[in-house]
C-alpha positions as CSV (number, residue, x, y, z in Angstrom):
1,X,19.4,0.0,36.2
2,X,19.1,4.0,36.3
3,X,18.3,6.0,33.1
4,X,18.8,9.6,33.4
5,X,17.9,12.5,31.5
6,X,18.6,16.3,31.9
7,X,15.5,18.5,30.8
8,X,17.1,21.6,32.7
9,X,17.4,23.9,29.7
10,X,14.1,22.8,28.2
11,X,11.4,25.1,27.5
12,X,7.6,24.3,28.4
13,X,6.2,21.9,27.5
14,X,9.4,20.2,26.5
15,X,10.3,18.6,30.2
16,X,7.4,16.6,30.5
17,X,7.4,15.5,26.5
18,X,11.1,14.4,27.3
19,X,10.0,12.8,30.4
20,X,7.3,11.0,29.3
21,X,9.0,9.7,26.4
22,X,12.0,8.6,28.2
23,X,9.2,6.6,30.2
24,X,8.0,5.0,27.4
25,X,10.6,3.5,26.6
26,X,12.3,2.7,30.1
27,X,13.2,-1.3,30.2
28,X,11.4,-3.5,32.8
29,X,13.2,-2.8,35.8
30,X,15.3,0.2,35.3
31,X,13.8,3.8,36.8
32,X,14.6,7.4,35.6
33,X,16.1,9.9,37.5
34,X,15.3,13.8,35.7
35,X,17.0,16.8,36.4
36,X,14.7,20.0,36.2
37,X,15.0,23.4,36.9
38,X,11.6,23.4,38.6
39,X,9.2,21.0,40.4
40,X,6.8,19.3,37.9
41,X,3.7,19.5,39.7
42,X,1.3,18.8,36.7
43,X,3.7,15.4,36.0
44,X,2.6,13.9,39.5
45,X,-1.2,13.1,38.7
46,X,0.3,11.7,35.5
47,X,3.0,9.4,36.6
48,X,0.5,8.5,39.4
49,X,-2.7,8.0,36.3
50,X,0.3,5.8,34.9
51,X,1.2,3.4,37.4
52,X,4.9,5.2,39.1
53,X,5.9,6.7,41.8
54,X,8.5,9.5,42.4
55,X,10.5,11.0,45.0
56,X,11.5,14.6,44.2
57,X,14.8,16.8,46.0
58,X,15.7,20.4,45.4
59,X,19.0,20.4,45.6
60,X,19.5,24.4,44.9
61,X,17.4,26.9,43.8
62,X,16.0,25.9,40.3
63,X,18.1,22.7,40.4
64,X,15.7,19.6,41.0
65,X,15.8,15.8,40.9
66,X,13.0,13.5,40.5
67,X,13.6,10.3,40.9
68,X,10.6,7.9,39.1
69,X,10.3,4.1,39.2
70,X,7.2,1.9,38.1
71,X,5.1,1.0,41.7
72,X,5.4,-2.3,41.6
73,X,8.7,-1.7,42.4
74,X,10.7,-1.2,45.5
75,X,12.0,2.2,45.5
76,X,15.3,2.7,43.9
77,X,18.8,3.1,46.0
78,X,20.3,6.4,45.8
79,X,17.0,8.1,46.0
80,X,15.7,10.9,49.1
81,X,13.6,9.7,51.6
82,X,10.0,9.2,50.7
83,X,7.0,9.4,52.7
84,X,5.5,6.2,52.8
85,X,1.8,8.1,52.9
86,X,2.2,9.7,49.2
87,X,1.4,8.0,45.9
């Protein structure tokens, strides 16, 4: 099942705390999808370190939605397309 959270109006560091909290407690199963003004480049060696993969859209300027589920899983419905080739 999705959990989604909205870090948009969040200061640094704030977004990835929120993320990575809202990670830690994600059920077995479910994936997150954030919304974020920017694209978290320092998160991706993280999630990766961690065992998930992501598939990030910019849907507007400073409007962007990352969509993160553990790698054992098959990627999520609803999510952009993802090349195959990235972790």
């Amino acid at each position: 099942m999705e959990q989604s959270i909205d870090v948009s109006a969040l200061e640094p560091p704030e977004p990835l705390e929120h993320i990575l909290d809202a990670l830690a407690d994600l059920p077995t199963g479910d994936w997150l999808r954030v919304r974020h003004r920017r694209d978290p480049v320092p998160l991706y060696r993280m999630l990766q370190d961690m065992g998930y993969r992501w598939d990030t859209t910019c849907l507007a300027p400073e409007h962007f939605e990352i969509l993160i589920w553990p790698a054992d899983m098959p990627q999520p419905g609803g999510a952009g397309a993802l090349d195959p080739d990235r972790p």
